[in-house]
N, C-alpha and C positions, 0 to 999 in steps of 0.2 A: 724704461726710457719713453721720454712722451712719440706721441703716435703721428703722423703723418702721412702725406701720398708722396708719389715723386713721379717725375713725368719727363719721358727718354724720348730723342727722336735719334734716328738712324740714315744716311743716306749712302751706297746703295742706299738709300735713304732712309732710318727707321724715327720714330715717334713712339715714345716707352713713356707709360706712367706707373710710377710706384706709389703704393697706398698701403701705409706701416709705422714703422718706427724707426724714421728718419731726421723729421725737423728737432732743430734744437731746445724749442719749447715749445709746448701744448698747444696746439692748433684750436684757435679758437669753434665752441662748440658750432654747428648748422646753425643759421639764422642768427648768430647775434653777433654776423661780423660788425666794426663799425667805422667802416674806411667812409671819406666825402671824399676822394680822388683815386683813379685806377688808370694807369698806364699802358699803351701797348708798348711792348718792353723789345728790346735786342739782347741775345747774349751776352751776360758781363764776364764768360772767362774762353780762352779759348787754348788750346791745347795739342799740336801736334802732331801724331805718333808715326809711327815706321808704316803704316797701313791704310793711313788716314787721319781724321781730324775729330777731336768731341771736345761741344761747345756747350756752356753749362750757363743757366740764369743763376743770379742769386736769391736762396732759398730763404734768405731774411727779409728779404722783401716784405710790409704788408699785403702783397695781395695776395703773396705766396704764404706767408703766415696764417690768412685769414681763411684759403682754403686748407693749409695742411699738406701743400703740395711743394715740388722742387723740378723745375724741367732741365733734360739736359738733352741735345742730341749729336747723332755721331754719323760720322760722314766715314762709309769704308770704301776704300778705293778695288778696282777688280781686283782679285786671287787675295784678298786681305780676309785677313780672319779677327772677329772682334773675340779673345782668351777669355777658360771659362770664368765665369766670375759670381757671385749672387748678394742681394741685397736682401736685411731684416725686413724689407716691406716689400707687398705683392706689385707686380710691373704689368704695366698694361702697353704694350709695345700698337703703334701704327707703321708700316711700313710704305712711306712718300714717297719714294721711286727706287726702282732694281728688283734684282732677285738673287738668290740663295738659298742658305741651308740655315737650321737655326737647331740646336738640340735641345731640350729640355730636360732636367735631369730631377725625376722627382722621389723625394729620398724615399724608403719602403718599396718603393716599386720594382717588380724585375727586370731583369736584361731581357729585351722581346727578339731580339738580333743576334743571329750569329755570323761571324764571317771569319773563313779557312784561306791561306794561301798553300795552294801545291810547288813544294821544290821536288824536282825532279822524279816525279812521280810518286811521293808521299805528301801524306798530308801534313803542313808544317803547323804555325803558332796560331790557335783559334782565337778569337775574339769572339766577345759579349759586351752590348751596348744597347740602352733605350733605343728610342726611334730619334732619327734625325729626320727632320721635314723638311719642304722646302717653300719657301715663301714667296710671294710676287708682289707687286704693289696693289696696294688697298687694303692689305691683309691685317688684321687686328690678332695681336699673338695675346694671351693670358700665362704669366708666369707667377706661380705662389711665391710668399715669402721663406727665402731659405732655400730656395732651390737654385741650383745652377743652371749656367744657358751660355752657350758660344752661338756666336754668329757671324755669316759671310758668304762669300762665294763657293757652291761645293767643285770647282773644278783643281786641283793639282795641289791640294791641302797637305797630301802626305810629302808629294815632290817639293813644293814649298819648304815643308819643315825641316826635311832633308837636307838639301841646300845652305840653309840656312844652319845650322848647327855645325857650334865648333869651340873647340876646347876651352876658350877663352871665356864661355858664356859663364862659365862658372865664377867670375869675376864681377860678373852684370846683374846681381838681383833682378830686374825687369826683365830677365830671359826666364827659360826654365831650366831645370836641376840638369846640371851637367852627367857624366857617364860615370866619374868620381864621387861626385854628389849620390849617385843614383846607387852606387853600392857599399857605401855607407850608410844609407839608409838600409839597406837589405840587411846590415846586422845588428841595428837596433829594434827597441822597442817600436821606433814610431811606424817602421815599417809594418809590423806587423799588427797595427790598428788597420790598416787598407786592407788585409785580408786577401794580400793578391793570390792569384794561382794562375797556372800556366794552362790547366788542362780542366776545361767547366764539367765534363763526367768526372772527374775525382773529386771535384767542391761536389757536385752533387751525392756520391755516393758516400761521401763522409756527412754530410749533414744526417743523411737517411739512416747511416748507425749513429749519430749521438740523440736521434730522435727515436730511434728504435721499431723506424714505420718507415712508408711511404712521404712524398711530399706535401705536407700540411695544407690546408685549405685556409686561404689567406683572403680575407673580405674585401681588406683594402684593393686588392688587385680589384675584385669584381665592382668597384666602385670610381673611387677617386683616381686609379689607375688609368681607367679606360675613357673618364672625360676627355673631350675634344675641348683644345685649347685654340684654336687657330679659326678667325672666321674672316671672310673676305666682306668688305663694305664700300670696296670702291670701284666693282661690278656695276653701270648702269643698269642691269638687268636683275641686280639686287635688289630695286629701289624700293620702298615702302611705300614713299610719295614721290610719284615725278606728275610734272605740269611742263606742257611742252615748251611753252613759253620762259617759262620764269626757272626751272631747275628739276633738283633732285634728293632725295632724304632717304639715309641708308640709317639702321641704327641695330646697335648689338647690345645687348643686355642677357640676365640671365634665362630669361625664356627660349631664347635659340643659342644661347651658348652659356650652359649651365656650370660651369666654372668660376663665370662669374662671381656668383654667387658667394663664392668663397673670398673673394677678393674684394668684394663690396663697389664692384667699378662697373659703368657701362660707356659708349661710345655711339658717335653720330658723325656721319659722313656727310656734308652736304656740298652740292656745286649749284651755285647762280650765277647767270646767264648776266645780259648786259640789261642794264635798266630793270631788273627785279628784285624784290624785297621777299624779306623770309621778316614775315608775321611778327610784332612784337610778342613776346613771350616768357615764361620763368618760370624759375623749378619750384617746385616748393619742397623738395628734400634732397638737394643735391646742388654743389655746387659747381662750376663749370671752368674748364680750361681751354678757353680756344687757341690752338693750333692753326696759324696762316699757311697751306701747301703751295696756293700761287694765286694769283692778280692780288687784287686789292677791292675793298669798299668802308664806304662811309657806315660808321655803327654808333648811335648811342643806348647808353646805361643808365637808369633810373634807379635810384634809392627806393626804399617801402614810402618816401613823404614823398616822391616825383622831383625830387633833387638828383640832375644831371651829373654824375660822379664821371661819365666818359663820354666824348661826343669828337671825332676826330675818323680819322682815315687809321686802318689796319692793312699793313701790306704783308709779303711774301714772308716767311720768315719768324714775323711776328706772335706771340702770347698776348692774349688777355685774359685776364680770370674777371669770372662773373659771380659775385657770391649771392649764395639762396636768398630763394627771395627779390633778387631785385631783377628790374622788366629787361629784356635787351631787343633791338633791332636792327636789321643789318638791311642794307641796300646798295647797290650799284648802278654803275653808270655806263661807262664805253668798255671796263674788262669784264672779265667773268674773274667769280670768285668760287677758289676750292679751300674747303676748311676743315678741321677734325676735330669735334668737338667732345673732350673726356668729363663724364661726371660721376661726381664719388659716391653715387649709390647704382646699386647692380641692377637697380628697376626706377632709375631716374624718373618722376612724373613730372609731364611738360604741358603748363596750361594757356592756351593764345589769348589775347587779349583783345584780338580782334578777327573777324572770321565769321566762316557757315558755326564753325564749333566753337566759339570763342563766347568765355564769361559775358561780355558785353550781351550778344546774342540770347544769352536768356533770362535778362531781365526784361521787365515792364519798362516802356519809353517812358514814364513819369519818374520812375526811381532812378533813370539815366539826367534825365535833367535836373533833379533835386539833388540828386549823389555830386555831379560835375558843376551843378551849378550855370547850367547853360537850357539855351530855350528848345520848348519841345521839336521844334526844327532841325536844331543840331544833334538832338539827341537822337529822332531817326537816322537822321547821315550819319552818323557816329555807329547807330547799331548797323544798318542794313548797308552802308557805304560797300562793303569789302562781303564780297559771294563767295572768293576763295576759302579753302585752309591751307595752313600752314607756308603756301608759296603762294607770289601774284607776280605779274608782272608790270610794270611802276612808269607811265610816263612822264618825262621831263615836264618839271613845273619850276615855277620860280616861288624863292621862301626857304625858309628853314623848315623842317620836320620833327617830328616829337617822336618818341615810343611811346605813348598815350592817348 
């Protein structure tokens, strides 16, 4: 099946990108998207449920084509639980506002959890379960493809389910397996593909005679088992880059959350202030999906010729994709703007166009004005104009503005 990302937001607020095999046809390859128009887009579906609300863009979109991506996000309301569920493509979850629990369930892995209830002074039904986390805003989750994940509030989950069960549900596909249901399964085959047991020393002690030893040394545990999928990026005290003036730059990739890696995805937090600009800039192996968390600013998007494919205001809410390669810059006015910016390589590299660190800055002022075509004047203002990197803070001028 061709390959694709996709890209979830959640509210308790979350923001999920998947990166897999999901789009309908083959995402075109890095760098040769070839859109001359990009949208900041709203929701085209919205949906619902008993818990809350998920609101989906459409994935035939060219910008969504052209990265390979699909957004949807999902609004859970308290004591609601998002059912487990999983997608062929890896998900890169943002979570915009609230808190919760989220599980992740990754296949080969073991049950690291035990949990006992006592009735009346014995020990009753055990349980065995991965870890359940719990998450807060700014937190960036990593979910592989194929693996399952529920999420939501961890208060009154079992009371909840309780409550809510009743003979009828057996009627409702969109519930789960009724108590009828449930023991009919116990006397077929399918049941016993789940390999249930009531009692984890008897699975254990029976594995240990069909093996004829002890419990095997299992690599996977000492590896992929034990990555950390969960990083926080929306910590001011996270920042990578803050300038007190103009904002802040938070950013996760596979060097500080090596799971990544496996998922070919990284992320960036950033908040600017009022009247600051974050640098124009571009990937060159990655392409980008911004995420609107709150206020609003003016941004435009350059082609590889300096043909303006976006030049408009992004507000709350809002997606824009930015495909490799081409320049973007964003700036504000009287709000602040908070964004989350997902890019489909796990080691995104981001070059400024202007800046202490910026391409312009280390050329010779002669090749600036011969390359642009402009007199050695402009060329110094052009190189040495801007001290900053990556953030400045921008006063009101009158004019239009370029990324260039």
């Amino acid at each position: 099946m061709a390959k694709a990302n996709f890209l979830f937001t959640l509210s308790l607020c979350l923001v999920l990108l998947f990166h897999g095999s999901l789009a309908i046809r083959q995402p075109q390859p890095q760098g040769e998207c070839q859109v001359d128009r990009i949208d900041a887009l709203e929701p085209d579906n919205r949906v619902e449920c008993e818990a809350g609300v998920v609101e989906s863009w459409n994935p035939n979109d060219d910008q969504f084509q052209c990265a390979g991506v699909a957004v949807v996000r999902k609004t859970i309301e308290p004591k609601g639980l998002s059912l487990p569920s999983y997608s062929n493509a890896p998900q890169l979850v943002y979570i915009v506002q609230g808190r919760g629990v989220v599980g992740t369930i990754f296949a080969g892995c073991p049950e690291t959890f035990q949990e006992s209830q006592q009735t009346g002074g014995s020990s009753g039904f055990q349980d065995q379960h991965q870890k359940v986390r719990r998450f807060r805003r700014g937190d960036i989750i990593a979910i592989p493809a194929g693996n399952f994940y529920l999420a939501g509030n961890p208060e009154e989950f079992e009371q909840r389910y309780n409550e809510r069960r009743d003979p009828r549900d057996e009627r409702d596909p969109r519930r789960g397996p009724s108590e009828a249901t449930t023991k009919q399964l116990q006397q077929s085959l399918l049941w016993n593909g789940f390999k249930a047991t009531k009692n984890p020393a008897e699975r254990q002690e029976q594995l240990e005679r069909e093996s004829g030893q002890g419990r095997p040394y299992n690599g996977l545990e000492e590896t992929f088992c034990s990555l950390r999928n969960v990083e926080n990026i929306g910590d001011p005290s996270r920042a990578d880059v803050f300038v007190t003036e103009a904002g802040r730059v938070s950013t996760v990739n596979s060097n500080n959350l090596h799971i990544l890696q496996r998922l070919q995805l990284s992320a960036s937090h950033v908040v600017l202030h009022n009247n600051a600009v974050r640098l124009p800039h571009w990937h060159m192996n990655a392409h980008s999906v911004i995420y609107a968390v709150r206020g609003q600013a003016q941004v435009q998007v350059v082609d590889e010729n300096g043909n303006a494919v976006f030049d408009g205001n992004v507000r709350q809410g809002q997606v824009l994709t930015v495909p490799q390669n081409f320049a973007v810059v964003k700036r504000t006015e009287r709000d602040e703007f908070e964004y989350v910016v997902f890019q489909t390589n796990d080691n995104a590299m981001t070059t400024d166009l202007a800046g202490r660190a910026s391409t312009i800055r280390a050329l010779p002022v002669e090749v600036i004005a011969n390359a642009y075509r402009v007199s050695l004047e402009d060329a110094r203002r052009l190189k040495f104009g801007t001290q900053e990197t990556t953030l400045t803070s921008a006063r009101p001028r009158s004019g239009r503005w370029a990324a260039a």
